[in-house]
N, C-alpha and C positions, 0 to 999 in steps of 0.2 A: 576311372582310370581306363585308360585303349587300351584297348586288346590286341596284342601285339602279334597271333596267329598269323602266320600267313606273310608278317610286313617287317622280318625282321632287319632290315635295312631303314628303316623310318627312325628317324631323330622325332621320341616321343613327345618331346621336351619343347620342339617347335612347330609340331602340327597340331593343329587347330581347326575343330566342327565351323565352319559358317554359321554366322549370328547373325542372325535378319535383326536382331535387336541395336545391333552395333551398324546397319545399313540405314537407320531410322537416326540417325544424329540430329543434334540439335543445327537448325539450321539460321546460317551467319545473317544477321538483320540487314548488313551493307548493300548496295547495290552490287548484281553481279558484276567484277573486274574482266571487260573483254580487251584485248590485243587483239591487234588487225595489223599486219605484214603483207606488203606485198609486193609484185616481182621486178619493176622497170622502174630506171629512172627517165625516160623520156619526159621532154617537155609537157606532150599531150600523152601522158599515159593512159591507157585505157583500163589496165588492170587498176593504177592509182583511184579514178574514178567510178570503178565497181566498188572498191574499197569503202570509198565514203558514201556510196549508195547503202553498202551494209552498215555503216557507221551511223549513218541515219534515222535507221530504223532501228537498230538497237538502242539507241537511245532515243527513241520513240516507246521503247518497249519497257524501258526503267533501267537498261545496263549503264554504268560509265566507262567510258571506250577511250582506249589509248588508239594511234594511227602512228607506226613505227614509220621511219624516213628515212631509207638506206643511204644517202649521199654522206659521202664520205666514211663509210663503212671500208674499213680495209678488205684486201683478199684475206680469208684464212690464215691465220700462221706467216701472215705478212706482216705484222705487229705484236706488242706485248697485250693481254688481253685487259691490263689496265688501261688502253688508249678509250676518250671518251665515246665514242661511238657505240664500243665493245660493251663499254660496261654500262651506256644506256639500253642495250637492247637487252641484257644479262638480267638488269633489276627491272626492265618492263615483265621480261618472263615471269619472275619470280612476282612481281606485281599479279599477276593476270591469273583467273579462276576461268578461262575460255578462250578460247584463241580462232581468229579468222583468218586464213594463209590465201592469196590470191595472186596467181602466175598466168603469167601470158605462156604462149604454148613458144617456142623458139627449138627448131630444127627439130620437131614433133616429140620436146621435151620440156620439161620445168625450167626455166630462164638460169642464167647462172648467179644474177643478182637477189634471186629467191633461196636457189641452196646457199648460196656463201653466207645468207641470214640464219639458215638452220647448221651449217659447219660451223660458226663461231657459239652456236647453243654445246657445251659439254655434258653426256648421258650424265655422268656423274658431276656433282659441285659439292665435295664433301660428303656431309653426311644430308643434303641438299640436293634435290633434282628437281631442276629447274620447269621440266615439263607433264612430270611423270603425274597422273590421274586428270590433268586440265582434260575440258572437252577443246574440239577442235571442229569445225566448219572449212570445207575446201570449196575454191573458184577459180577458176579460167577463162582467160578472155581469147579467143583465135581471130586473126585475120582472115582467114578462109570459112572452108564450111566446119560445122559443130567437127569437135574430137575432144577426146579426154584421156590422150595422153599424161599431161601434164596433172591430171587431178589423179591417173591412177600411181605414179610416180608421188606425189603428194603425200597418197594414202600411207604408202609404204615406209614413208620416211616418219610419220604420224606414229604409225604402228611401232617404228624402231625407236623413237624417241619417248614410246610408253603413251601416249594420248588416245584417250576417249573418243574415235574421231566418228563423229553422228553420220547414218547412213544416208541422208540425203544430200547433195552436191550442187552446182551449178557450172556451167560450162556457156557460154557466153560466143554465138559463132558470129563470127564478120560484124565484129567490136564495133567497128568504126560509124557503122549503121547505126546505130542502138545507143549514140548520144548524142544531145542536140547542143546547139551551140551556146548554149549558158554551161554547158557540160553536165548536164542532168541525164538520168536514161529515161530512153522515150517508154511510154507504156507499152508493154508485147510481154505476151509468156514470159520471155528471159527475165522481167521484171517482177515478174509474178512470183518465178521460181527463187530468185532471190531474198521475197520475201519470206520464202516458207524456208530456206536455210538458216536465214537467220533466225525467227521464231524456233525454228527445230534447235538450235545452237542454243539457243535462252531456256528453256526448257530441259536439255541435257547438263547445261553449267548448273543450275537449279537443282537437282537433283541428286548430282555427285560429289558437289563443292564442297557440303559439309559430310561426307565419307570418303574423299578422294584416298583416306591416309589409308583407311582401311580397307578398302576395294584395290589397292594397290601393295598392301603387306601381302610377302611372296614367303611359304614356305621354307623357300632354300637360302633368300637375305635372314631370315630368321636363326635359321641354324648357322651359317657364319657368324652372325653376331653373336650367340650362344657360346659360337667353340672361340671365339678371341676372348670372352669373358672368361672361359672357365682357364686359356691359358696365363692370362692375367693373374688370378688365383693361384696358381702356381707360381709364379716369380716371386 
């Protein structure tokens, strides 16, 4: 029983010791599920093409990788969210045990073709959240010299959406350089560094895929769900 000294405001009823035994789950046999999004619809996009650089390798590494397509993605709140576009990127989410987000850097910010991808994601989907324990890997591609603007902006929206998002990054400077004309990227660090995101991403999905539920049970959803049941019992 807790001893209640000291924490008389504590709902007993929904706090809960950390169990490393409950972080040790059994873990799912499937290939990691990755989702990869990302920021332009340009003809020659370059972020599209970092894209399937990591696409590549992840599934060099054993993941099976979805590559979302925003064309024809409406604005936000410009449609009903059953339109098909909405509701293929809704159940890619919901598909995905790790996620790849990659934005070109525009007016030294995240493109707006990348947040309208994360505005039609809703925190809540029921009793269902669509993003909340996935891991998450960030990239940007700049025209100029190196910045990471766009990737710290990323983070933030990762963070607010509930996502695992792994400490290492990529940032991609004067894009246009760094692919050759079959549209491959040429060998250079930035190559390099790509790969160790995505490795680092394969290894964080691995690890928390089967604990997402529980590394993500929060104290305080606990105790609402407690006091809607006990009012229930009253009615």
């Amino acid at each position: 029983m807790l001893e209640r000294t000291g924490l008389p405001d504590l709902a007993t009823d929904a706090f809960e010791r950390p169990d490393p035994a409950r972080l040790a789950a059994s873990m799912p046999t499937h290939p990691p599920r990755i989702l990869l999004l990302y920021g332009s619809l340009r003809e020659r996009s370059y972020s599209r093409l970092l894209t399937f650089e990591g696409q590549r390798l992840l599934d060099a590494m054993g993941a099976e990788t979805r590559v979302y397509h925003a064309n024809g993605l409406p604005l936000p709140d410009d449609a009903e969210a059953s339109h098909p576009k909405v509701a293929e990127l809704r159940e890619a989410m919901l598909w995905s045990e790790g996620q790849v987000w990659t934005s070109p850097e525009r007016h030294g910010a995240m493109s707006a073709v990348m947040k309208a991808q994360i505005d039609w994601i809703p925190l809540p989907g029921g009793a269902i959240r669509p993003t909340q324990g996935r891991a998450l890997a960030l990239m940007q591609v700049s025209g100029g010299s190196q910045s990471f603007n766009a990737l710290n902006q990323m983070r933030v929206l990762g963070r607010w959406m509930r996502m695992v998002t792994i400490p290492n990054q990529s940032s991609v400077a004067k894009a246009w350089q760094e692919f050759d004309e079959a549209d491959r990227m040429k060998p250079s660090a930035f190559y390099d560094r790509v790969v160790d995101v995505m490795e680092e991403l394969l290894k964080f999905t691995l690890l928390t895929r089967g604990a997402s539920d529980y590394l993500t049970s929060r104290y305080s959803e606990r105790k609402e769900e407690a006091a809607k049941l006990e009012a229930l019992k009253s009615i």
